[in-house]
BARO-363233 format. One record per residue: residue number from 1; residue in one letter; x, y, z of N, C-alpha, C, O in turn. Coordinates in nm, 3 decimals, padded with zeros to 5 digits, always signed. Atoms other than C-alpha are relative to their C-alpha. Layout:
N
<node NUM, A, <X, Y, Z>, <X, Y, Z>, <X, Y, Z>, <X, Y, Z>>
...
This chain:
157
<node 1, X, <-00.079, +00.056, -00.109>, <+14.553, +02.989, +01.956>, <+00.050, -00.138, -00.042>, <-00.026, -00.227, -00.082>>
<node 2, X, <-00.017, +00.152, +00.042>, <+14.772, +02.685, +01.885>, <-00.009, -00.048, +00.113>, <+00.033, -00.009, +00.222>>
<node 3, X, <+00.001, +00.160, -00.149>, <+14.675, +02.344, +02.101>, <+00.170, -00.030, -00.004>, <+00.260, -00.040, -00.088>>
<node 4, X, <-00.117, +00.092, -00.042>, <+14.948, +02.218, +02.243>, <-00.068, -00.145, +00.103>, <-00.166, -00.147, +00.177>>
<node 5, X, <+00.008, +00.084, -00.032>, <+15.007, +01.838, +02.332>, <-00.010, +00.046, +00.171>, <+00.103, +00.040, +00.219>>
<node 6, X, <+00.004, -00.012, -00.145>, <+14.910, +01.930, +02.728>, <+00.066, -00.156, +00.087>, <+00.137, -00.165, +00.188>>
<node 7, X, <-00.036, +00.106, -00.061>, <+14.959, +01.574, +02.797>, <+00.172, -00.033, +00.040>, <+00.246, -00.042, +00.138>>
<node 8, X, <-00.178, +00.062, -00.001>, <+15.311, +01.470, +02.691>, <+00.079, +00.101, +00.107>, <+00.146, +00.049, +00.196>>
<node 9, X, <-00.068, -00.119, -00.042>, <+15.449, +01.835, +02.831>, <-00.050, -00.058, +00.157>, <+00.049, -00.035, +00.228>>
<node 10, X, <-00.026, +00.029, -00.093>, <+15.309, +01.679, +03.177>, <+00.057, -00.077, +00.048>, <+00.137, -00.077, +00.142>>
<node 11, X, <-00.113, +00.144, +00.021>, <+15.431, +01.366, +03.126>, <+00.092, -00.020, +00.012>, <+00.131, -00.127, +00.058>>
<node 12, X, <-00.136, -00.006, +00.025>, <+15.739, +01.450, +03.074>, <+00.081, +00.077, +00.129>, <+00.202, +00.097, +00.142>>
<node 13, X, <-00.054, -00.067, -00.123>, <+15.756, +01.631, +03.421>, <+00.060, -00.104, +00.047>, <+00.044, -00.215, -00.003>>
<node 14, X, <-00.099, +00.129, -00.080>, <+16.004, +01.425, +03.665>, <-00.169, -00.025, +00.100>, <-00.271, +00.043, +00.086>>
<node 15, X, <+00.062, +00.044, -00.088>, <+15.795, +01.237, +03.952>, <-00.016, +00.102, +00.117>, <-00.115, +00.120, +00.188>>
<node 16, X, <+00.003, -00.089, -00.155>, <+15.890, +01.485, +04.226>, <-00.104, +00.108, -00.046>, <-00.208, +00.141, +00.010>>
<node 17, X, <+00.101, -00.142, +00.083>, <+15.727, +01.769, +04.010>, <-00.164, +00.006, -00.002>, <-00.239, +00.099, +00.027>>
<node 18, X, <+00.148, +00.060, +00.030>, <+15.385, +01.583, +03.933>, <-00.037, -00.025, +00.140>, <-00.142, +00.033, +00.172>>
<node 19, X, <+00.024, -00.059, -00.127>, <+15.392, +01.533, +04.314>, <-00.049, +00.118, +00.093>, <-00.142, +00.123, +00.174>>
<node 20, X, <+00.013, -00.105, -00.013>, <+15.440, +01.865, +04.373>, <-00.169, +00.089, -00.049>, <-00.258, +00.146, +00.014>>
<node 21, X, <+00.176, -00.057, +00.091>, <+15.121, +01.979, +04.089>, <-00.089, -00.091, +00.090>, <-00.158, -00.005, +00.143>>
<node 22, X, <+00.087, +00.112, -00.026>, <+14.907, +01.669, +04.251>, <-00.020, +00.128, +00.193>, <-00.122, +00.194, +00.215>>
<node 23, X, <+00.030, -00.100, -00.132>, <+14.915, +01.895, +04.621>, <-00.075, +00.153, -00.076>, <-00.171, +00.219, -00.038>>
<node 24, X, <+00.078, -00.149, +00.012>, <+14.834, +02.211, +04.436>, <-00.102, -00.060, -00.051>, <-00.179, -00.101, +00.036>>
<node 25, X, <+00.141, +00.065, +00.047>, <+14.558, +02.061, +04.220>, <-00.145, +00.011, +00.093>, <-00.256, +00.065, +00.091>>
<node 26, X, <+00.099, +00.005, -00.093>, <+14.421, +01.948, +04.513>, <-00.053, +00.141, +00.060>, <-00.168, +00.178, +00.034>>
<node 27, X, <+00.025, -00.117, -00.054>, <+14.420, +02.278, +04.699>, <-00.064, +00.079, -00.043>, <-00.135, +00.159, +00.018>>
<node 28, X, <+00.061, -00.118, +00.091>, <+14.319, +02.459, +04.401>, <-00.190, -00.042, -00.032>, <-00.275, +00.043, -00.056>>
<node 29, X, <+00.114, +00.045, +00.021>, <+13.994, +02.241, +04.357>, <-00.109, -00.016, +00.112>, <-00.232, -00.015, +00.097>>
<node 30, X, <+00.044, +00.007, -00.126>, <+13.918, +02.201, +04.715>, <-00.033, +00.122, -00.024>, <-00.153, +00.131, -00.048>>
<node 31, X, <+00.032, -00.179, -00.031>, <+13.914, +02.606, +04.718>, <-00.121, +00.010, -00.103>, <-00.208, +00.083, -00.055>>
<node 32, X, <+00.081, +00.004, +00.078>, <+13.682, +02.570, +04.428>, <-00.176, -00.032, +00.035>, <-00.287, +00.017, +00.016>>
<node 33, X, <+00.138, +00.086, -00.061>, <+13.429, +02.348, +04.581>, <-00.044, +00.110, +00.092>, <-00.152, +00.159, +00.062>>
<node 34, X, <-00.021, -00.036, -00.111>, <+13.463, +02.541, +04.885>, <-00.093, +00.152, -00.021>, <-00.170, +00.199, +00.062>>
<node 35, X, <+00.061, -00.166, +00.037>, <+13.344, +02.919, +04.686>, <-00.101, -00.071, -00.036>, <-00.187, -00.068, +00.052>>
<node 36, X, <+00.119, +00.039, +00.047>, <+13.090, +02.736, +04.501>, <-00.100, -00.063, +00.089>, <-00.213, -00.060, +00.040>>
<node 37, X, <+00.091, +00.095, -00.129>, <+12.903, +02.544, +04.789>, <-00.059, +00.167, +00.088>, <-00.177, +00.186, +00.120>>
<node 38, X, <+00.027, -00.089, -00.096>, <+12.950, +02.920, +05.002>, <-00.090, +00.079, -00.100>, <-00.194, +00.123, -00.052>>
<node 39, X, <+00.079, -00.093, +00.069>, <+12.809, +03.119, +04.688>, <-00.141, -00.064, +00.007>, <-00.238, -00.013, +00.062>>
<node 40, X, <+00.149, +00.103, -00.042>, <+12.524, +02.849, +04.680>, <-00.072, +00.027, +00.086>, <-00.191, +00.029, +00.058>>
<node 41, X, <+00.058, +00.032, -00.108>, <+12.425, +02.867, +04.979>, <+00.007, -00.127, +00.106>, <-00.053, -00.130, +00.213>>
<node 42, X, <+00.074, +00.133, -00.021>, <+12.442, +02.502, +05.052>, <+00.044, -00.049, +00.129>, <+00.097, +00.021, +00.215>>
<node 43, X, <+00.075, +00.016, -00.183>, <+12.392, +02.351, +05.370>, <+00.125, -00.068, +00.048>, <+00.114, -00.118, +00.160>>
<node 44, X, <-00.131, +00.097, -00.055>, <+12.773, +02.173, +05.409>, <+00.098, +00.132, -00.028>, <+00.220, +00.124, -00.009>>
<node 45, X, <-00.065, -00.119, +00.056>, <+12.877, +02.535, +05.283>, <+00.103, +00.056, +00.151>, <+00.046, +00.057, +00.259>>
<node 46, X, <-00.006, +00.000, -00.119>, <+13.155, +02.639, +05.544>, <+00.008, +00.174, +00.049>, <-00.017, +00.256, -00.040>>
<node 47, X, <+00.037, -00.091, -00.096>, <+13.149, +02.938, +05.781>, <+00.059, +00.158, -00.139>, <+00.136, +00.135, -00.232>>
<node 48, X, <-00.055, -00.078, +00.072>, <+13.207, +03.303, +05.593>, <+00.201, +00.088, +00.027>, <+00.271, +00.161, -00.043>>
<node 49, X, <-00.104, -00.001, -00.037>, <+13.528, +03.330, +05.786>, <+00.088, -00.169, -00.069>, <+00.175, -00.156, -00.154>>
<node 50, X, <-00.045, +00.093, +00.020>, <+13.637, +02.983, +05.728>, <+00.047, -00.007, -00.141>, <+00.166, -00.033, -00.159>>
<node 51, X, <+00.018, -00.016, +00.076>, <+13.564, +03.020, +05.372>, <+00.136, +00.110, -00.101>, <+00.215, +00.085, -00.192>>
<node 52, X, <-00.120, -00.095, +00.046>, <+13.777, +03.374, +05.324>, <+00.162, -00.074, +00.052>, <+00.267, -00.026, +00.007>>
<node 53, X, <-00.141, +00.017, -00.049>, <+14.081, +03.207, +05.487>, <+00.056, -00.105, -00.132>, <+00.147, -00.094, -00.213>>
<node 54, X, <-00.037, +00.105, +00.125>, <+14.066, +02.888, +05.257>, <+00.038, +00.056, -00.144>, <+00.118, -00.008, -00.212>>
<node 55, X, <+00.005, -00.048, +00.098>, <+14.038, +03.122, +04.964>, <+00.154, +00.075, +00.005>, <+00.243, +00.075, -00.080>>
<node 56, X, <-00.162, -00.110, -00.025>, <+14.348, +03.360, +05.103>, <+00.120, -00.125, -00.046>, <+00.212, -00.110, -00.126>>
<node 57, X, <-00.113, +00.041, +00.004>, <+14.540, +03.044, +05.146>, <+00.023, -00.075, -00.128>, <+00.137, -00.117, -00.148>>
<node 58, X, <+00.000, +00.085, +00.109>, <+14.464, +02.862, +04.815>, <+00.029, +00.128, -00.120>, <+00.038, +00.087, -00.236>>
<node 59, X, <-00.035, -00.085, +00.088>, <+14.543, +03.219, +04.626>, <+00.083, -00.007, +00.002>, <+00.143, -00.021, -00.104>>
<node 60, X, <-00.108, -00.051, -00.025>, <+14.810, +03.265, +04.785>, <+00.144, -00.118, -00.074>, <+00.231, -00.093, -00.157>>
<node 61, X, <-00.068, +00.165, +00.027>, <+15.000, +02.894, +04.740>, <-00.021, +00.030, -00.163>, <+00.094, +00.019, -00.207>>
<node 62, X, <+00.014, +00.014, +00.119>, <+14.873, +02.943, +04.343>, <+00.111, +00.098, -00.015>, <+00.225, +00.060, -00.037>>
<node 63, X, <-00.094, -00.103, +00.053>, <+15.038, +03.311, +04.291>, <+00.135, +00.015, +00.014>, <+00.213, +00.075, -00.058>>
<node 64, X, <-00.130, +00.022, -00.070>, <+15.325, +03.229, +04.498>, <+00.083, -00.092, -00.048>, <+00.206, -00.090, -00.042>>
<node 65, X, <-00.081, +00.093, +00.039>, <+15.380, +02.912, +04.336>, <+00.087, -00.107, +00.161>, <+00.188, -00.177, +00.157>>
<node 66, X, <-00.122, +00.007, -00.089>, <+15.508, +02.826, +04.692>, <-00.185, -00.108, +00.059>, <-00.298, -00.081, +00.020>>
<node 67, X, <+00.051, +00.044, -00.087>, <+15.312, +02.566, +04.930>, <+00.051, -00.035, +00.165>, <+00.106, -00.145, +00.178>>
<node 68, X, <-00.054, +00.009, -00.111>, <+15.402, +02.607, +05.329>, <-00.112, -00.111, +00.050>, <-00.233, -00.099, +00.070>>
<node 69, X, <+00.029, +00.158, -00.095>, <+15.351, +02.226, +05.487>, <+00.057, -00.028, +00.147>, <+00.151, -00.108, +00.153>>
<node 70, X, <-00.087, +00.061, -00.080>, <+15.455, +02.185, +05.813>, <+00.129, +00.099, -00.002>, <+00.122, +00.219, -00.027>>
<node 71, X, <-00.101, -00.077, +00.008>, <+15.804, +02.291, +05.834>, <+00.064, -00.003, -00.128>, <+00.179, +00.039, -00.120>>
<node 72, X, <-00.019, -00.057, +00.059>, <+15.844, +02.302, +05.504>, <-00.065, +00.091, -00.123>, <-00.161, +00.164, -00.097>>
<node 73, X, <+00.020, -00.096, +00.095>, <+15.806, +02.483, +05.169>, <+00.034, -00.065, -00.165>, <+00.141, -00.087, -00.221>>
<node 74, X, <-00.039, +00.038, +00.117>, <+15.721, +02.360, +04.838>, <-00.028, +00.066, -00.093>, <-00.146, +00.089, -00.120>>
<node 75, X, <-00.039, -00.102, +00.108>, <+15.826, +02.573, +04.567>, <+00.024, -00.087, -00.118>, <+00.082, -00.196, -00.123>>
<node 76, X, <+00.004, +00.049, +00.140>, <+15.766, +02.536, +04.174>, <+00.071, +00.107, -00.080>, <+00.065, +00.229, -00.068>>
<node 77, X, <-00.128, -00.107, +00.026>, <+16.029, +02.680, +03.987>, <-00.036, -00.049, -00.169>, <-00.140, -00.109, -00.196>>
<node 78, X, <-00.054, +00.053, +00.133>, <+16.163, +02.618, +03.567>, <-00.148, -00.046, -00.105>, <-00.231, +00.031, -00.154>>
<node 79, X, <+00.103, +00.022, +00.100>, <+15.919, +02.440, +03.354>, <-00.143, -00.045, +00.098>, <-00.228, +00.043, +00.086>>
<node 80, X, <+00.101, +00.033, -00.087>, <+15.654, +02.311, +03.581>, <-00.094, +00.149, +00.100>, <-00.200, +00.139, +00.162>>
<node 81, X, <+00.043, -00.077, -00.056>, <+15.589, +02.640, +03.724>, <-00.059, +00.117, -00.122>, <-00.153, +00.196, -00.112>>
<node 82, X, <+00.011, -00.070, +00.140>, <+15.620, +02.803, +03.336>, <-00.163, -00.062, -00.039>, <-00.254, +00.018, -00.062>>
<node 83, X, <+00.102, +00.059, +00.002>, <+15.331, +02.521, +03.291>, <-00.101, +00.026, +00.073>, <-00.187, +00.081, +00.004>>
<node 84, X, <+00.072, -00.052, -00.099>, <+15.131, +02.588, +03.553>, <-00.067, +00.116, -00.021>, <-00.187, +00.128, +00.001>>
<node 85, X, <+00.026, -00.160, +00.012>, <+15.127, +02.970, +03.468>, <-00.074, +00.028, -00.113>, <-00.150, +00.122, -00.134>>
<node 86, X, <+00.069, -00.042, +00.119>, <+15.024, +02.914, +03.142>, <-00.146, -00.076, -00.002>, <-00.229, -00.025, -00.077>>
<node 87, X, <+00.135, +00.003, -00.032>, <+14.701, +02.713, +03.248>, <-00.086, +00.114, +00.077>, <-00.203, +00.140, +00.050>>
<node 88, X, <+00.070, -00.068, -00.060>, <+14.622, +02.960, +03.486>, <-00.058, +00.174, -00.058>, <-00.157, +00.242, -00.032>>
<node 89, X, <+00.056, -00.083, +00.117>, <+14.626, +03.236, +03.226>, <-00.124, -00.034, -00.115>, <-00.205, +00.047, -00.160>>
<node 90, X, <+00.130, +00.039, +00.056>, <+14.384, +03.024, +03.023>, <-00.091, -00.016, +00.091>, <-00.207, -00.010, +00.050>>
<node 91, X, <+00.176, -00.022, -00.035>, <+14.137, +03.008, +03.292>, <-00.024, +00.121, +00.073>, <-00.125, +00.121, +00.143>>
<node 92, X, <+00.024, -00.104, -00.002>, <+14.172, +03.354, +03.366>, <-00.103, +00.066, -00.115>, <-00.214, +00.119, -00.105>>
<node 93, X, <+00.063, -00.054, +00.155>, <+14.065, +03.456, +03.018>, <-00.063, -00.055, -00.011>, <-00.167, +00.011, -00.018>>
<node 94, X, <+00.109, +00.083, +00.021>, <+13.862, +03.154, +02.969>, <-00.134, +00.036, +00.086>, <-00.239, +00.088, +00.049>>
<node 95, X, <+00.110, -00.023, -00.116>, <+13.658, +03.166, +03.296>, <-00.006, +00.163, +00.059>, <-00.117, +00.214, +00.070>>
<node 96, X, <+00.076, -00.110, -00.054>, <+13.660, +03.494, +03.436>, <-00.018, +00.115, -00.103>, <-00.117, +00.187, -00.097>>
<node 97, X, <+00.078, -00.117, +00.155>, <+13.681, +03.747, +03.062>, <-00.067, -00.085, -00.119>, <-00.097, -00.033, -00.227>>
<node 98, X, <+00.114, +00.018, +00.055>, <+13.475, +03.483, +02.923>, <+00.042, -00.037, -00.141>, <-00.050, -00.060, -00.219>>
<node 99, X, <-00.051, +00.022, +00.117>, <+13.715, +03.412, +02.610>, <-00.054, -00.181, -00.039>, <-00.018, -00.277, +00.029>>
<node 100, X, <+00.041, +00.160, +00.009>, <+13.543, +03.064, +02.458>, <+00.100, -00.065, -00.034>, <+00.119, -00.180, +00.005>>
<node 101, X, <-00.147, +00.080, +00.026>, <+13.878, +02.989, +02.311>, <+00.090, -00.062, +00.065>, <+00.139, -00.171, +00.033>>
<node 102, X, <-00.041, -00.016, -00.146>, <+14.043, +03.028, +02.644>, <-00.067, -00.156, +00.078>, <-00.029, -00.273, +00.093>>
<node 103, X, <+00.093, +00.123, -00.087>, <+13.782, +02.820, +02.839>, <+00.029, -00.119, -00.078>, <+00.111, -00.169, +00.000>>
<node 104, X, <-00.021, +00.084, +00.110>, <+13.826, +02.547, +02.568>, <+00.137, -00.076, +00.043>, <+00.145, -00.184, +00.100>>
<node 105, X, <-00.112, +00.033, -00.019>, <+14.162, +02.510, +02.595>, <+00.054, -00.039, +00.140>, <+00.135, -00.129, +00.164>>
<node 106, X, <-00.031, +00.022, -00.132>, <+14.182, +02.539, +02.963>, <-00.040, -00.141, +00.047>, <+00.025, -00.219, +00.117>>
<node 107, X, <+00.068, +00.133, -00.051>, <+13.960, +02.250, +03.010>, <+00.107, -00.113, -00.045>, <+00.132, -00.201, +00.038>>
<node 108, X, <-00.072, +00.082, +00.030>, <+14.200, +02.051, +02.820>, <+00.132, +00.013, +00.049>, <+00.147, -00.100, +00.094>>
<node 109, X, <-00.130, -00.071, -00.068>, <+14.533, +02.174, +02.951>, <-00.057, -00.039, +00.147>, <+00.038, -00.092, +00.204>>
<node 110, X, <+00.004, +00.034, -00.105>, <+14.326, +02.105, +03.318>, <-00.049, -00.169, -00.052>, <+00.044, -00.223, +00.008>>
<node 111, X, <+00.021, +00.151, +00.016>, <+14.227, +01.739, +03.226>, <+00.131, -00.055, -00.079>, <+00.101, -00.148, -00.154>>
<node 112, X, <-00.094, +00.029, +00.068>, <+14.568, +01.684, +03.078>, <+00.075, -00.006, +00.130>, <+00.139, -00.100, +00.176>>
<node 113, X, <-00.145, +00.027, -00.112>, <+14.765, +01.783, +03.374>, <-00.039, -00.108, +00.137>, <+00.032, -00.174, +00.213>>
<node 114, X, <+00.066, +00.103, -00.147>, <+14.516, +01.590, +03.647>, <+00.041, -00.167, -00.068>, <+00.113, -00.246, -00.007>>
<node 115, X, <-00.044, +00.165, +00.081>, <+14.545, +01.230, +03.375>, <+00.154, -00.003, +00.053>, <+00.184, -00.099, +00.125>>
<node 116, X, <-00.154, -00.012, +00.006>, <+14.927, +01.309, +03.401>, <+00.023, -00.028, +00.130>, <+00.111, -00.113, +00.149>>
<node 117, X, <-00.058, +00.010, -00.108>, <+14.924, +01.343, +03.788>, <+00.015, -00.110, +00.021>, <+00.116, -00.167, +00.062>>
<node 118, X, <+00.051, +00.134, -00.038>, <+14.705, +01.027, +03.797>, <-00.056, -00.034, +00.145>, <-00.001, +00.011, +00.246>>
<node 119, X, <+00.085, -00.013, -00.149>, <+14.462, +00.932, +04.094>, <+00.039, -00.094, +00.122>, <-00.043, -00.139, +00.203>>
<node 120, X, <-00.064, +00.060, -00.133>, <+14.718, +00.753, +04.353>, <+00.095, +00.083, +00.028>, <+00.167, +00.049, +00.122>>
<node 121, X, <-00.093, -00.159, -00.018>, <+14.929, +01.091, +04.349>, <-00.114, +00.067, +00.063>, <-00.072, +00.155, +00.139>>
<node 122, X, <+00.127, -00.181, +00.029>, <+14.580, +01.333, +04.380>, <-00.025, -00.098, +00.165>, <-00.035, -00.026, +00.265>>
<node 123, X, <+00.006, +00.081, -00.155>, <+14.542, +01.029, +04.718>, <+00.107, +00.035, +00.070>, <+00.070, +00.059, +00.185>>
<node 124, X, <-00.123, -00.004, -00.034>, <+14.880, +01.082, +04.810>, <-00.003, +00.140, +00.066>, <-00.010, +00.150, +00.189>>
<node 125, X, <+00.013, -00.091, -00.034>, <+14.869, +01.427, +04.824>, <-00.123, +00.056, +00.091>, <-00.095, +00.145, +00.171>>
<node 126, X, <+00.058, +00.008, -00.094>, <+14.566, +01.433, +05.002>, <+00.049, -00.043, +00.138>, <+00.035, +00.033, +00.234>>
<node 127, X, <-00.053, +00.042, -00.122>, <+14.719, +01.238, +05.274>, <+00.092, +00.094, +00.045>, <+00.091, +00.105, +00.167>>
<node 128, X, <-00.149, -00.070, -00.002>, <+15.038, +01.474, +05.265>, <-00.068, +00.124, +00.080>, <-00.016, +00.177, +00.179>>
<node 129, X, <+00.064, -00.125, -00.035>, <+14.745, +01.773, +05.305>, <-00.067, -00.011, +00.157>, <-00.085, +00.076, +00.242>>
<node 130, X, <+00.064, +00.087, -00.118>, <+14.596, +01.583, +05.580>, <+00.118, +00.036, +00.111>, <+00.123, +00.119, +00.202>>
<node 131, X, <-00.144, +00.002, -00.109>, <+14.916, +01.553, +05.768>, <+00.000, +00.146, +00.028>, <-00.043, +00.199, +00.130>>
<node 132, X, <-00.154, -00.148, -00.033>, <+15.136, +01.915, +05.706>, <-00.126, +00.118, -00.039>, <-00.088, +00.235, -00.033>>
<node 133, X, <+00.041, -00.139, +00.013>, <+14.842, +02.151, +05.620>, <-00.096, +00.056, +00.083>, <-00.201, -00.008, +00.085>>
<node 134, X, <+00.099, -00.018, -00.110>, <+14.649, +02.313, +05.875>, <-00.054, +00.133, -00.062>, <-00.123, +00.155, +00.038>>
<node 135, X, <+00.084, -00.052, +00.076>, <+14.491, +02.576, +05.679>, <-00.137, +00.019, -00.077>, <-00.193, +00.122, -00.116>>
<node 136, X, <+00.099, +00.031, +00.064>, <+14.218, +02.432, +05.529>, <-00.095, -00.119, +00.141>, <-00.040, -00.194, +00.221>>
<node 137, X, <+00.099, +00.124, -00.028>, <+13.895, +02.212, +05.683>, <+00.046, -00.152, -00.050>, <+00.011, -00.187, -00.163>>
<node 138, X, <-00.055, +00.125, +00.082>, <+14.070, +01.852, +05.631>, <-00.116, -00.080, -00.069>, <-00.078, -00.132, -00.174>>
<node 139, X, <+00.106, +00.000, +00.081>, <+13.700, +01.745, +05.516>, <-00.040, +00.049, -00.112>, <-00.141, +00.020, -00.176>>
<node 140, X, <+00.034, -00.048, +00.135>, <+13.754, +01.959, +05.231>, <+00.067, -00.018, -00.122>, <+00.057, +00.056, -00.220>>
<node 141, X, <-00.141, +00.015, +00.039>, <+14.049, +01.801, +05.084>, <-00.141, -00.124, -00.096>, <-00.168, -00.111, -00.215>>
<node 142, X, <+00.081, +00.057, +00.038>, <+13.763, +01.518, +05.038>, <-00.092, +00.051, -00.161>, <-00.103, -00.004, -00.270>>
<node 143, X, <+00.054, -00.006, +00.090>, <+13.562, +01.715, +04.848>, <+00.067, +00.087, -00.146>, <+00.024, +00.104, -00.260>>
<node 144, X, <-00.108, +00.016, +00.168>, <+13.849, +01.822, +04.597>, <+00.047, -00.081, -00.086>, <+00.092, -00.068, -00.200>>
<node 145, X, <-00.048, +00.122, +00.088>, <+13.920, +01.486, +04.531>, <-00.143, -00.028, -00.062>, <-00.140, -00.038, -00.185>>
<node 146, X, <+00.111, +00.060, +00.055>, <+13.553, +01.383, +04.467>, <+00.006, +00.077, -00.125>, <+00.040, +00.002, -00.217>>
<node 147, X, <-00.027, -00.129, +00.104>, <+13.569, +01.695, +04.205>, <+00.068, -00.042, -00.095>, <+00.031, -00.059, -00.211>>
<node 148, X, <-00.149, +00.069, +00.116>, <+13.894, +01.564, +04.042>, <-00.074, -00.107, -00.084>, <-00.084, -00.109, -00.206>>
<node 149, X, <+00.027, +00.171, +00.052>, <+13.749, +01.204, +03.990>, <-00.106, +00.032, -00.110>, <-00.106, +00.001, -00.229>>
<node 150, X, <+00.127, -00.012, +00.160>, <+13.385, +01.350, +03.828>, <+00.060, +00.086, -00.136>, <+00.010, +00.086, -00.249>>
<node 151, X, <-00.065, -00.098, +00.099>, <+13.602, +01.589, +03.629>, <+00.086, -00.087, -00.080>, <+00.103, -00.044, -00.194>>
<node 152, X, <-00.060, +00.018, +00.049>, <+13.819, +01.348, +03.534>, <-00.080, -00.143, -00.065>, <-00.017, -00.227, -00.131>>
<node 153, X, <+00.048, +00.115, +00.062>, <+13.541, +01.077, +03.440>, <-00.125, +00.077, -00.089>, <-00.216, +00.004, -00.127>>
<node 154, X, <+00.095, -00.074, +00.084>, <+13.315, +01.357, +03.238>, <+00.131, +00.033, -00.107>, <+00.102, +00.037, -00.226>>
<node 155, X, <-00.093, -00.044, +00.120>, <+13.646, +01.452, +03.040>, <+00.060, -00.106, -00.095>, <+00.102, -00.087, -00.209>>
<node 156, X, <+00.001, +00.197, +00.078>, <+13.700, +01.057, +02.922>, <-00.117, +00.007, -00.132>, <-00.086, -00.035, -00.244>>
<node 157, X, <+00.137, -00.003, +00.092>, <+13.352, +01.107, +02.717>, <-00.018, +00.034, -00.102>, <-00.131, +00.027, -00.151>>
């Protein structure tokens, strides 16, 4: 598998775009926390309904590429959505068929595109989720960002 520079290729997204990734991110990590806490067991874990909905709506927003806010609709189109697709194929293969190459790469390709968003965008968008998304537990937006930050201060190391 060749590395590619993950960084520059986010970098090089416009502002509106990295905006755009900085809302999914979030969503996608929040939903993360969200299975892992319910598989756990753990005691902030939320309801098994609550849980399946967050999961429906954080699939859905990924496969779709599409996020419904409020009255509107933010859609990832051209290279940013080409990008996108091709992390999520590495942690397909990586994380769920278990490819170490895969996983490897993914990790870097996901700590490449979160550095790129940068952590007053991954706030931003929180607030944005806060506001226009009623889908999710807004308490859980919290614990996607906490996620981001240790993820993104264990991948510094």
């Amino acid at each position: 598998m060749k590395r590619r520079n993950w960084f520059s290729l986010f970098s090089q997204l416009p502002d509106a775009e990295l905006d755009k990734l900085a809302l999914l991110r979030l969503l996608e990590c929040s939903n993360g926390v969200i299975q892992h806490q319910f598989r756990d067991g753990h005691e902030d874990a939320l309801s098994p309904e609550e849980t399946r909905a967050a999961m429906s709506f954080s699939m859905r927003c990924i496969k779709s590429m599409e996020i419904p806010l409020g009255d509107e609709i933010i859609r990832f189109e051209g290279e940013t959505a080409d990008l996108f697709q091709e992390i999520r194929t590495l942690y397909v293969n990586g994380m769920k068929r278990n490819d170490p190459v895969a996983r490897e790469e993914f990790f870097l390709a996901s700590s490449a595109n979160l550095q790129a968003i940068g952590m007053p965008r991954l706030e931003q968008a929180k607030r944005r989720l806060f506001n226009d998304c009623y889908e999710l537990p807004v308490h859980t937006l919290d614990w996607g960002l906490d996620y981001i930050r240790g993820f993104l201060t264990s991948s510094r190391r």
